[in-house]
CHARMM-style PDB file with segment names, atoms N, HN, CA, C and O in Angstrom:
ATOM      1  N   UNK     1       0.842  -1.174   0.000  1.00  0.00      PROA
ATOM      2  CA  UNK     1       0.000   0.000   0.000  1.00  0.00      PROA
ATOM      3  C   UNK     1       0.895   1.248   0.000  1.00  0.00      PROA
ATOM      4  O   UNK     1       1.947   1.283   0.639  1.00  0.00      PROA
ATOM      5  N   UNK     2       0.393   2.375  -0.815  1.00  0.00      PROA
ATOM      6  HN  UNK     2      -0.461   2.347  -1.333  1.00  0.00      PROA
ATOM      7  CA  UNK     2       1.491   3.221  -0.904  1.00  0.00      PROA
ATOM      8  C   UNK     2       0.749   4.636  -0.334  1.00  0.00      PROA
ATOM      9  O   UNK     2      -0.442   4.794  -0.604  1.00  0.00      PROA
ATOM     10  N   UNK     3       1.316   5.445   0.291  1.00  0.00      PROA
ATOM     11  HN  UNK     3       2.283   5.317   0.510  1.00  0.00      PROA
ATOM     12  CA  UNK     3       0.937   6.122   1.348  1.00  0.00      PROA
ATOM     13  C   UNK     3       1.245   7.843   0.688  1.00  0.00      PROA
ATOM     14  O   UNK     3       2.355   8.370   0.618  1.00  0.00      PROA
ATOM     15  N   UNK     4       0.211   8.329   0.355  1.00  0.00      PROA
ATOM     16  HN  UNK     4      -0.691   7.901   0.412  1.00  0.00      PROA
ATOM     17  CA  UNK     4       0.512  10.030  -0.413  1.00  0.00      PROA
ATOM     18  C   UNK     4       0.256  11.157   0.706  1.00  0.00      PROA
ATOM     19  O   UNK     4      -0.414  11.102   1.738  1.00  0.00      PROA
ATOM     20  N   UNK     5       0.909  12.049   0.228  1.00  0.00      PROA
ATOM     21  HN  UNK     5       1.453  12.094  -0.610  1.00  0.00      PROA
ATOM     22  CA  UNK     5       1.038  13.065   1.874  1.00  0.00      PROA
ATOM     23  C   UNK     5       0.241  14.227   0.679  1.00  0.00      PROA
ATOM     24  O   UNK     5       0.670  14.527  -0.435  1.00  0.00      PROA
ATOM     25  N   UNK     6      -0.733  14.604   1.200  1.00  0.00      PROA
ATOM     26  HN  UNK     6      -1.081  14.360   2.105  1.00  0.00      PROA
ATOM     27  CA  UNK     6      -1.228  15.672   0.662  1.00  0.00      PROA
ATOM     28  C   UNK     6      -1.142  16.990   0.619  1.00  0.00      PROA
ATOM     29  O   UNK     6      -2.180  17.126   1.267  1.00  0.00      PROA
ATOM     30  N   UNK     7      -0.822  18.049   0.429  1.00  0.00      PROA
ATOM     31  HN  UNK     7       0.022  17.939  -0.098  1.00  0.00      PROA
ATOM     32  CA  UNK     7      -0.311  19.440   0.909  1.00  0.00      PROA
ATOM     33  C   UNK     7      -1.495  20.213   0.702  1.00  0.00      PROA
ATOM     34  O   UNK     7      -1.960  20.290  -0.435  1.00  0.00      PROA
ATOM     35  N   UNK     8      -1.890  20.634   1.401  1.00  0.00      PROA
ATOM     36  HN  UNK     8      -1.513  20.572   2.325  1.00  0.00      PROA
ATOM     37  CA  UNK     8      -3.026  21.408   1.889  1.00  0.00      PROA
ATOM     38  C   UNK     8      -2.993  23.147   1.384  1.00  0.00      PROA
ATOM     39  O   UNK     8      -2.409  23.690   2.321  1.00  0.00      PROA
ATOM     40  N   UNK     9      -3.308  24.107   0.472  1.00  0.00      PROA
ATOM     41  HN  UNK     9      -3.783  23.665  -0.290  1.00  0.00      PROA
ATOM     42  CA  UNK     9      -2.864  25.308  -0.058  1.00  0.00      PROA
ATOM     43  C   UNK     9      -3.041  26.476   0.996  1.00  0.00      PROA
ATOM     44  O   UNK     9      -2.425  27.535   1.115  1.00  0.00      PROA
ATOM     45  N   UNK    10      -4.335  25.802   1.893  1.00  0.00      PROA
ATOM     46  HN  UNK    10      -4.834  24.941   1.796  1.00  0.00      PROA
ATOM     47  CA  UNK    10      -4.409  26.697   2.831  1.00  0.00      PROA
ATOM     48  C   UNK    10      -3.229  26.712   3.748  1.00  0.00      PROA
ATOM     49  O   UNK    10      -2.790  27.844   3.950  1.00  0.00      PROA
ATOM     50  N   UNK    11      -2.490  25.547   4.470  1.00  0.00      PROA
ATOM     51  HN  UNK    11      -2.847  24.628   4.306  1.00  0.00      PROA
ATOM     52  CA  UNK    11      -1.253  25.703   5.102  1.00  0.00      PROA
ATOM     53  C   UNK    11      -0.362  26.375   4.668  1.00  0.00      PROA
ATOM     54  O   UNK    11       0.371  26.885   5.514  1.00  0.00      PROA
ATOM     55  N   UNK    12      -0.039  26.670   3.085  1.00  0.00      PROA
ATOM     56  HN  UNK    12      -0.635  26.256   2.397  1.00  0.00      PROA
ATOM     57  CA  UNK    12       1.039  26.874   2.619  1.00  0.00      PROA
ATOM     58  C   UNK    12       0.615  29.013   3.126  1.00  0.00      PROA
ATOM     59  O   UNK    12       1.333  29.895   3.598  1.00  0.00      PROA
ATOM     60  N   UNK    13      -0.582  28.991   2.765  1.00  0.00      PROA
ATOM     61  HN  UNK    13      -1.165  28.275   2.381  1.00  0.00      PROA
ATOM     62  CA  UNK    13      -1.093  30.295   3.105  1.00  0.00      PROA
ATOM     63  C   UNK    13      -0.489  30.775   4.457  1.00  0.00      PROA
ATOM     64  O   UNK    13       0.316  31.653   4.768  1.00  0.00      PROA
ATOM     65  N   UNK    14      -1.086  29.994   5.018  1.00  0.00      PROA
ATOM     66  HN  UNK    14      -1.740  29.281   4.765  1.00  0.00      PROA
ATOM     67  CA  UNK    14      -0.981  30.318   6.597  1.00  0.00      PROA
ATOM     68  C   UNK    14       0.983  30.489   7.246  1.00  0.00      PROA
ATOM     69  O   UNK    14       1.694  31.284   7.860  1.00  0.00      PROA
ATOM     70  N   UNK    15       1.056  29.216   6.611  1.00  0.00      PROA
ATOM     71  HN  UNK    15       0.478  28.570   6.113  1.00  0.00      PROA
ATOM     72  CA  UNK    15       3.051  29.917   6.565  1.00  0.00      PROA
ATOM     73  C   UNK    15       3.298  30.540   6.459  1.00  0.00      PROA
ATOM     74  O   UNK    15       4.121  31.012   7.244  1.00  0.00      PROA
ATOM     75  N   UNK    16       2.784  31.343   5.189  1.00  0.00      PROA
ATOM     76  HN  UNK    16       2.115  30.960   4.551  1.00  0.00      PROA
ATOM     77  CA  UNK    16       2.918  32.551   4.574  1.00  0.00      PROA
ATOM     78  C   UNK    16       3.126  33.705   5.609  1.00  0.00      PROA
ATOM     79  O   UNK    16       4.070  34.328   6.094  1.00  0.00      PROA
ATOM     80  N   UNK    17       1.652  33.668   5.707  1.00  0.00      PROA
ATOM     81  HN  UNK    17       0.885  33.162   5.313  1.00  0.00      PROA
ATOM     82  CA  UNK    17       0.824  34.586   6.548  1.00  0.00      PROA
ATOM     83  C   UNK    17       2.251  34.748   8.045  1.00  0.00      PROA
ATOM     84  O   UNK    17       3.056  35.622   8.366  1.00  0.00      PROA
ATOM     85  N   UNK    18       2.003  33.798   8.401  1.00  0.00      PROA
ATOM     86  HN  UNK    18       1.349  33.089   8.139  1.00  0.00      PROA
ATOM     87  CA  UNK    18       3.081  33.745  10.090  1.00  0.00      PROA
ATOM     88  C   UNK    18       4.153  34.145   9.823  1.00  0.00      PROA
ATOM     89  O   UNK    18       4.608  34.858  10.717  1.00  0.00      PROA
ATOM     90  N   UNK    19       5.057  33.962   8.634  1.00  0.00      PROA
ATOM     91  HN  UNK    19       4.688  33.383   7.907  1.00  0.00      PROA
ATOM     92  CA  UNK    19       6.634  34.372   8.398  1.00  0.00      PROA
ATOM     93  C   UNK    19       6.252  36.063   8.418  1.00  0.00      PROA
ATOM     94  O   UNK    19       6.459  36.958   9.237  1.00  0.00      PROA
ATOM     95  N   UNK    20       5.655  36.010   7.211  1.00  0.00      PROA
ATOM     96  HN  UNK    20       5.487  35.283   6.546  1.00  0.00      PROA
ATOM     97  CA  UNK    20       5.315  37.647   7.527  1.00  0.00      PROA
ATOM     98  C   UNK    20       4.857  38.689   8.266  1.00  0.00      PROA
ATOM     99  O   UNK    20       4.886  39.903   8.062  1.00  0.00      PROA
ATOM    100  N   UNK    21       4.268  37.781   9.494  1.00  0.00      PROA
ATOM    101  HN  UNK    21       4.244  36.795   9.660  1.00  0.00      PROA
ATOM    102  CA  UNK    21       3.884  38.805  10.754  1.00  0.00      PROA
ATOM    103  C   UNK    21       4.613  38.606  11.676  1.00  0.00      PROA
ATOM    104  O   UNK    21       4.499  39.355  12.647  1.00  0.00      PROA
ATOM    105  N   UNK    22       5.554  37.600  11.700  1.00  0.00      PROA
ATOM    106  HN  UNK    22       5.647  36.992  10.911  1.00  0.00      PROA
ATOM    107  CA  UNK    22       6.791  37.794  12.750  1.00  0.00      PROA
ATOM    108  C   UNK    22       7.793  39.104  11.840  1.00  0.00      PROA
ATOM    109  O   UNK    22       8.176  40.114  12.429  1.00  0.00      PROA
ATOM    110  N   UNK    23       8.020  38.909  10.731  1.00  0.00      PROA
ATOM    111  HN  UNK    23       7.709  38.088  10.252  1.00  0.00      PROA
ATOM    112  CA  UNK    23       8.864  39.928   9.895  1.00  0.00      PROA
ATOM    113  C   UNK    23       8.619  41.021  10.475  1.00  0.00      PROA
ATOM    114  O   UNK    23       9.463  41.704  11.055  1.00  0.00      PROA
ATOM    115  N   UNK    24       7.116  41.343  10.333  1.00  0.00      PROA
ATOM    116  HN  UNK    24       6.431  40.788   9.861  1.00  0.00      PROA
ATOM    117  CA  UNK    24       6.319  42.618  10.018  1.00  0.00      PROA
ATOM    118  C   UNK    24       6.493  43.431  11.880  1.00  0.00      PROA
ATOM    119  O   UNK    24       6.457  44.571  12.344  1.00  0.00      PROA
ATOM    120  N   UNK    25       6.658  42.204  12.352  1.00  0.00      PROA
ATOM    121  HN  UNK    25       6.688  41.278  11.975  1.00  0.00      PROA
ATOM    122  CA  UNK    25       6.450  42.382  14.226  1.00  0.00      PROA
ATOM    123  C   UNK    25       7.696  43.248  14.194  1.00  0.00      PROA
ATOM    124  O   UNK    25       7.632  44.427  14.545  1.00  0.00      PROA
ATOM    125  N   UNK    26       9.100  42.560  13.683  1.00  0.00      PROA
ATOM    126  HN  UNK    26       9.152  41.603  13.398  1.00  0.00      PROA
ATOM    127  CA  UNK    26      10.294  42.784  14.437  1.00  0.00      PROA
ATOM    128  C   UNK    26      11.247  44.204  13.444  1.00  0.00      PROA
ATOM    129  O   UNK    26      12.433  44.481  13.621  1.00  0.00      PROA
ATOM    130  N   UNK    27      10.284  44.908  12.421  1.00  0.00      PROA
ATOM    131  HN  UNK    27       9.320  44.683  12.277  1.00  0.00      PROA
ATOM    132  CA  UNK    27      10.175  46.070  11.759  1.00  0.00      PROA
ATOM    133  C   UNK    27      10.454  47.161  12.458  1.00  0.00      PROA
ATOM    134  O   UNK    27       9.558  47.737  13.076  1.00  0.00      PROA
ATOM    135  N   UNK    28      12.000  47.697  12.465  1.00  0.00      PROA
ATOM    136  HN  UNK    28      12.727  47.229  11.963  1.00  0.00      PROA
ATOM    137  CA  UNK    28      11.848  49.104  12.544  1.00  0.00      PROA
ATOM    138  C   UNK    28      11.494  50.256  12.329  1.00  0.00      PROA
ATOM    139  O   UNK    28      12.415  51.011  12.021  1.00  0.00      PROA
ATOM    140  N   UNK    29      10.259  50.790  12.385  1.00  0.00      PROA
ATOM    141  HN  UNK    29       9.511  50.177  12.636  1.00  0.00      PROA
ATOM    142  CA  UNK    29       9.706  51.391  12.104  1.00  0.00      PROA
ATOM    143  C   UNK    29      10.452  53.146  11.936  1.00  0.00      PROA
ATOM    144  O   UNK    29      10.015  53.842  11.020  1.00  0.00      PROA
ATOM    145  N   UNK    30      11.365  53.626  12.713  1.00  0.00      PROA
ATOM    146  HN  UNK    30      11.719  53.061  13.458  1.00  0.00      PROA
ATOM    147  CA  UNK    30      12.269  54.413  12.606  1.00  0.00      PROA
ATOM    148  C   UNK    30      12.643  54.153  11.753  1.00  0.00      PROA
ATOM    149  O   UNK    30      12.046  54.371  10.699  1.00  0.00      PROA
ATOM    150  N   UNK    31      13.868  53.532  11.821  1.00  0.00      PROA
ATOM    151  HN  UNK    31      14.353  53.355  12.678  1.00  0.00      PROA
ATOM    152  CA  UNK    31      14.834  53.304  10.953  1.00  0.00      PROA
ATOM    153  C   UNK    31      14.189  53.187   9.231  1.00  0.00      PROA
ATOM    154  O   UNK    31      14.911  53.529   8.295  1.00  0.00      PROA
ATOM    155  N   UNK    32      13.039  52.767   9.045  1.00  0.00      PROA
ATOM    156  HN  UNK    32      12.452  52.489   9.805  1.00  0.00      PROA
ATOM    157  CA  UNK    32      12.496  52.777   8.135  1.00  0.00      PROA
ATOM    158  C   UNK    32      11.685  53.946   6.991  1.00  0.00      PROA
ATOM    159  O   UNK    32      11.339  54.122   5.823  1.00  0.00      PROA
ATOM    160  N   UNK    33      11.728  54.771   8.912  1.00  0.00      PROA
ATOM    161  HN  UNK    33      12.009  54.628   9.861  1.00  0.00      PROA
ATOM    162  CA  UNK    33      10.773  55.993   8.023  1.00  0.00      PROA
ATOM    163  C   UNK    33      12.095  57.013   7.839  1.00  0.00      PROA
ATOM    164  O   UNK    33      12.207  57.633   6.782  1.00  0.00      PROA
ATOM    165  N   UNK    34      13.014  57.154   8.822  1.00  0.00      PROA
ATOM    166  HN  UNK    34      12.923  56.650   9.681  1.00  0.00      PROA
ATOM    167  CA  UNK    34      14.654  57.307   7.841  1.00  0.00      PROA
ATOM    168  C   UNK    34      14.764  57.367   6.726  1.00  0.00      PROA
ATOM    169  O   UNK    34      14.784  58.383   6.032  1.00  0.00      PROA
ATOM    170  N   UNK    35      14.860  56.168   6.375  1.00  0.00      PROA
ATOM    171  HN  UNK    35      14.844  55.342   6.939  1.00  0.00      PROA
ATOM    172  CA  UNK    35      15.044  55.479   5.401  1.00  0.00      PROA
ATOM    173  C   UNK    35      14.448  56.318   3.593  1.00  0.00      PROA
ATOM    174  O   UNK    35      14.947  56.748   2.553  1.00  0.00      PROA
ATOM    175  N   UNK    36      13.227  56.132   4.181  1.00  0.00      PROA
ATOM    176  HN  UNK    36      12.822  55.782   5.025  1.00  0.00      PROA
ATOM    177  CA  UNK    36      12.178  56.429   3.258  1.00  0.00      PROA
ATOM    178  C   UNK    36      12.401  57.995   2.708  1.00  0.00      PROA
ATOM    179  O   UNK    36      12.561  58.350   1.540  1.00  0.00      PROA
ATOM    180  N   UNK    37      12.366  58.749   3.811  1.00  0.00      PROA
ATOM    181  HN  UNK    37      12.236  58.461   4.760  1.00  0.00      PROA
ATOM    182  CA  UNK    37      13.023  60.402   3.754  1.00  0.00      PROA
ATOM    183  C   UNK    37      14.121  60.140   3.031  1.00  0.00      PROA
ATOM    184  O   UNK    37      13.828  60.186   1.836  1.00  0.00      PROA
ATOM    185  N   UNK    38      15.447  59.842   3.240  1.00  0.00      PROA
ATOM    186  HN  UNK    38      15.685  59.805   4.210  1.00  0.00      PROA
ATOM    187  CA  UNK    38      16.615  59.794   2.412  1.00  0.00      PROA
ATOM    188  C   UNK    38      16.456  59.256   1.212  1.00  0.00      PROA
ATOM    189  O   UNK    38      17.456  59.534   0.551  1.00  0.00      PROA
ATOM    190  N   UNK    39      15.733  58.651   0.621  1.00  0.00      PROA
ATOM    191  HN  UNK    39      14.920  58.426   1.158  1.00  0.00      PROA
ATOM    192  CA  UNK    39      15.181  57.879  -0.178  1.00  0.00      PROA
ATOM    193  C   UNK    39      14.653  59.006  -1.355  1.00  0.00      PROA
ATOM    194  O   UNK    39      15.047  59.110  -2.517  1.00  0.00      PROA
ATOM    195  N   UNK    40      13.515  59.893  -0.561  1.00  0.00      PROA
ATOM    196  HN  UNK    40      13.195  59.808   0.383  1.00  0.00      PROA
ATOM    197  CA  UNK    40      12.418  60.389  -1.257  1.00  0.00      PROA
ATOM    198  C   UNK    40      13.774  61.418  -1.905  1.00  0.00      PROA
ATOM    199  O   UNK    40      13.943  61.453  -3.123  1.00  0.00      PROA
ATOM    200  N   UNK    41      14.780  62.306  -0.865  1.00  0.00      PROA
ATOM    201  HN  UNK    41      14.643  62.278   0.125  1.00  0.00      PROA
ATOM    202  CA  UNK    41      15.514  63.560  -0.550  1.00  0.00      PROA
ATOM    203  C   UNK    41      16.633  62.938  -2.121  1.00  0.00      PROA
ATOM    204  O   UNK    41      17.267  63.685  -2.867  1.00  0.00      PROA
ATOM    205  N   UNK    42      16.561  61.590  -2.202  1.00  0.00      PROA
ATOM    206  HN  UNK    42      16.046  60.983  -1.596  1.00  0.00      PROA
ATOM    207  CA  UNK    42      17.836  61.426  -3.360  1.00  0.00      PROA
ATOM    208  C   UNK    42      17.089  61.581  -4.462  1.00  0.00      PROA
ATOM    209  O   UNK    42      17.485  62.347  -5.340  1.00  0.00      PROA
ATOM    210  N   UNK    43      16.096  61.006  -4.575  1.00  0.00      PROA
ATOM    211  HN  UNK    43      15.774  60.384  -3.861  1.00  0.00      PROA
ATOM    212  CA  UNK    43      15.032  60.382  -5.873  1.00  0.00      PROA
ATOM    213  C   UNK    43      15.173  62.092  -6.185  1.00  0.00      PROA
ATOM    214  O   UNK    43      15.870  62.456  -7.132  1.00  0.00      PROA
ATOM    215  N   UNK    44      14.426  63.151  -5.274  1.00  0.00      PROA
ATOM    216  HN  UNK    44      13.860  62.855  -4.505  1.00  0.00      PROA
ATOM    217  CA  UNK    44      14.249  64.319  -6.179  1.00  0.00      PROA
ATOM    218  C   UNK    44      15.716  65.030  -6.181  1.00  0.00      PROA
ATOM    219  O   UNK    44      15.538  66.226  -6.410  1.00  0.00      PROA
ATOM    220  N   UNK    45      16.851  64.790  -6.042  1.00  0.00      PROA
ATOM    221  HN  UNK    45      16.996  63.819  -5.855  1.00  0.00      PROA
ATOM    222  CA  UNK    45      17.738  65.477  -6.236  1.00  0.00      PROA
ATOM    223  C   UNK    45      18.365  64.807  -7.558  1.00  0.00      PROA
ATOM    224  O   UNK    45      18.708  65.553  -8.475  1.00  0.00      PROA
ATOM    225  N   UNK    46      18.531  63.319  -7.684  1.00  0.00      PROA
ATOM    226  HN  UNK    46      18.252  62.713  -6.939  1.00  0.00      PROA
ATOM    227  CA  UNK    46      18.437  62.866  -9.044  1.00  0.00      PROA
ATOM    228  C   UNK    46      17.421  63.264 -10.617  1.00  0.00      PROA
ATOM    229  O   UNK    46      17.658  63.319 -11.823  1.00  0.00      PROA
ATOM    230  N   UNK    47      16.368  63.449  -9.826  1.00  0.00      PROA
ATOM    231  HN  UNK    47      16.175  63.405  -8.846  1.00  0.00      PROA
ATOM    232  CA  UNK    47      15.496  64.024 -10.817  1.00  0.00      PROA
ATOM    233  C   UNK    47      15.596  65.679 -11.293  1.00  0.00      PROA
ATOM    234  O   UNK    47      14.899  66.162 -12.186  1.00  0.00      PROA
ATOM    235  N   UNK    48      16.427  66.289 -10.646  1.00  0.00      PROA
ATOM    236  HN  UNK    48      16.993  65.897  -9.921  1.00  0.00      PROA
ATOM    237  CA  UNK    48      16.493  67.702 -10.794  1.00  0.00      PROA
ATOM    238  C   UNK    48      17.634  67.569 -11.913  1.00  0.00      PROA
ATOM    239  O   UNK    48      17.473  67.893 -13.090  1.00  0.00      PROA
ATOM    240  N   UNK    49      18.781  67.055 -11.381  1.00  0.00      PROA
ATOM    241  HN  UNK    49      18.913  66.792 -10.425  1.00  0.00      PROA
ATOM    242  CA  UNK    49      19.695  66.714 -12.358  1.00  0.00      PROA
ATOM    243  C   UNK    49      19.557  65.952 -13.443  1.00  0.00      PROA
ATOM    244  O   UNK    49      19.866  66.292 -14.585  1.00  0.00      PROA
ATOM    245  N   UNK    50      19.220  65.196 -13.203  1.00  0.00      PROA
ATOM    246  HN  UNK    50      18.969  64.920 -12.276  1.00  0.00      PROA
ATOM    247  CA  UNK    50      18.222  64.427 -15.015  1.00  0.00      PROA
ATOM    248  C   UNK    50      17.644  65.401 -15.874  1.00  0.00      PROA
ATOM    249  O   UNK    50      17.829  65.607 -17.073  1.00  0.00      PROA
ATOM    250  N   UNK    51      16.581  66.213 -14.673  1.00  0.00      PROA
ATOM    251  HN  UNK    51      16.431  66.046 -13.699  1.00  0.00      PROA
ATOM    252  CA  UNK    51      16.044  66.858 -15.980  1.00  0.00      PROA
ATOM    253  C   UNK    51      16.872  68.228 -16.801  1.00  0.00      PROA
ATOM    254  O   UNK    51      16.685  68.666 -17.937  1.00  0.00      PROA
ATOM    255  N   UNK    52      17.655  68.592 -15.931  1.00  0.00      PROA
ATOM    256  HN  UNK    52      17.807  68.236 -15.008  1.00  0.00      PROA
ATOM    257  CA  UNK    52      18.588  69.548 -15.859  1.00  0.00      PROA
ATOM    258  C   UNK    52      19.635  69.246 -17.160  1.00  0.00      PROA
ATOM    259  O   UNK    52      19.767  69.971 -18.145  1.00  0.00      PROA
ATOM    260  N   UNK    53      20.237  68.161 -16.926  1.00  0.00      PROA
ATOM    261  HN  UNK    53      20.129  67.572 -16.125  1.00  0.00      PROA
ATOM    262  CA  UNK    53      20.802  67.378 -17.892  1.00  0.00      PROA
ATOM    263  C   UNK    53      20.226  67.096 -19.609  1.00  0.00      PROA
ATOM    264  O   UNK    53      20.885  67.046 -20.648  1.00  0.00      PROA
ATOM    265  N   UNK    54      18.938  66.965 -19.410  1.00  0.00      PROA
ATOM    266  HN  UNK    54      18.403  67.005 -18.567  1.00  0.00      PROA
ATOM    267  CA  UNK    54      17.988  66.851 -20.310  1.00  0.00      PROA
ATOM    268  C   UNK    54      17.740  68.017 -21.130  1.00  0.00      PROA
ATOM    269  O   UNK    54      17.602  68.006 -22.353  1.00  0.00      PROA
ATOM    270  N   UNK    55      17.676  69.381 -20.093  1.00  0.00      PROA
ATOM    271  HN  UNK    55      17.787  69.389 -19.099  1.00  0.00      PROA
ATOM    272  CA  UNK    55      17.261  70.430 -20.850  1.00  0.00      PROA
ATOM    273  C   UNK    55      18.696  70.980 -21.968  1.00  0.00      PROA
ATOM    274  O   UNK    55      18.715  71.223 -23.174  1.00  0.00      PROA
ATOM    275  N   UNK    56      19.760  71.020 -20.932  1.00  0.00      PROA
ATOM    276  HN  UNK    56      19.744  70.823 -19.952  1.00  0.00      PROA
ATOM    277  CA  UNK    56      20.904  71.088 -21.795  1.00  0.00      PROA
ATOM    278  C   UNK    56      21.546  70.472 -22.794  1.00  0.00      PROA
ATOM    279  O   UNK    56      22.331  71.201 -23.401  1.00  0.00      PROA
ATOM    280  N   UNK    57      21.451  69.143 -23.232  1.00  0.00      PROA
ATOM    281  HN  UNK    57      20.814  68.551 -22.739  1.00  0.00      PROA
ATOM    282  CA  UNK    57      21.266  68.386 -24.190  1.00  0.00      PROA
ATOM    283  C   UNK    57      20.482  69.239 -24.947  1.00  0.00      PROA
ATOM    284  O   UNK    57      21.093  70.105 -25.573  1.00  0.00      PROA
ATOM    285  N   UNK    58      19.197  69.203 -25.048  1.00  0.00      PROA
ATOM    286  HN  UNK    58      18.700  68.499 -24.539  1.00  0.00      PROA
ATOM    287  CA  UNK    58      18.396  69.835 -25.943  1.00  0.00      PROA
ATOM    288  C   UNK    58      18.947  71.196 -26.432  1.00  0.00      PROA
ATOM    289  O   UNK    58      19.276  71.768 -27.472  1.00  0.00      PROA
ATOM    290  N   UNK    59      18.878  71.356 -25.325  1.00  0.00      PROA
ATOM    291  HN  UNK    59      18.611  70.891 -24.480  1.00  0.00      PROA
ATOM    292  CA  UNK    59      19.738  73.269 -25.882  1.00  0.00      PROA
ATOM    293  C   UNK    59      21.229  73.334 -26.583  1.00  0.00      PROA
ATOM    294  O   UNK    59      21.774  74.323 -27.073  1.00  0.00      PROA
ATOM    295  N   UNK    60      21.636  72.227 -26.501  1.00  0.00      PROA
ATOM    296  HN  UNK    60      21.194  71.424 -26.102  1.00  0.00      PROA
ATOM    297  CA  UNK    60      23.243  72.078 -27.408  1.00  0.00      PROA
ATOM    298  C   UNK    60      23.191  71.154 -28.524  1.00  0.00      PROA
ATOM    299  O   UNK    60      24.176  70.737 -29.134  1.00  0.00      PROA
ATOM    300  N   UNK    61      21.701  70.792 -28.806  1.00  0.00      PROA
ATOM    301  HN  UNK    61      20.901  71.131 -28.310  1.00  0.00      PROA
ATOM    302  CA  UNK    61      21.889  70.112 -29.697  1.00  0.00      PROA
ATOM    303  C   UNK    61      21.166  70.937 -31.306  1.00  0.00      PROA
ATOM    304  O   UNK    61      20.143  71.600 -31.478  1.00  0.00      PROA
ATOM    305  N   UNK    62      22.374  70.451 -32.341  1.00  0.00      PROA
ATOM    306  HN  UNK    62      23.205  69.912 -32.201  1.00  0.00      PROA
ATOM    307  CA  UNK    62      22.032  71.692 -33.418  1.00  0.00      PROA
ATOM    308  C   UNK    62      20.456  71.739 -33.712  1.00  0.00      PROA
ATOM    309  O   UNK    62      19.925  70.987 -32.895  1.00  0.00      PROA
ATOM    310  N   UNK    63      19.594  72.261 -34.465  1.00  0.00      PROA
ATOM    311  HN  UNK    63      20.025  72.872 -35.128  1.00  0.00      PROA
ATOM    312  CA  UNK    63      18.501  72.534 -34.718  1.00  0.00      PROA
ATOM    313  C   UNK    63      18.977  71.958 -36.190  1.00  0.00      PROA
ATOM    314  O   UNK    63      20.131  72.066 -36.604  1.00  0.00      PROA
ATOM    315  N   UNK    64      17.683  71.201 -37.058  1.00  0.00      PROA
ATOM    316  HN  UNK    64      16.746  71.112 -36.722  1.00  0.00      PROA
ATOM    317  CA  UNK    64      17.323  70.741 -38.077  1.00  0.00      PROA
ATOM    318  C   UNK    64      16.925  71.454 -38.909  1.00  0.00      PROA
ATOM    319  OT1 UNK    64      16.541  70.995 -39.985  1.00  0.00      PROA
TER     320      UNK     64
END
């Protein structure tokens, strides 16, 4: 007789679920919202220079 182990989708859920609320538990929430500020403070200082970059290109490039 041969013996099949069935895996259940809801367990696999529920693993899920538990890894991610111990994760979610042991979240620095500081350090994160840090994070997020330095984050936001680069994104628009990159974007100033991109577009900055962008406009001057255009402006040095000959006309057609």
């Amino acid at each position: 007789m041969e013996t099949k182990v069935q895996t259940n989708s809801v367990d696999k859920g529920s693993n899920l679920f538990l890894t991610g609320a111990i994760l979610f538990a042991n979240l620095d929430f500081t350090g994160l919202e840090e994070y997020a500020i330095k984050a936001a403070i680069g994104g628009t200082i990159w974007m100033v220079f991109k577009l900055a970059g962008d406009w001057i290109t255009n402006k040095l490039k000959p006309k057609q």
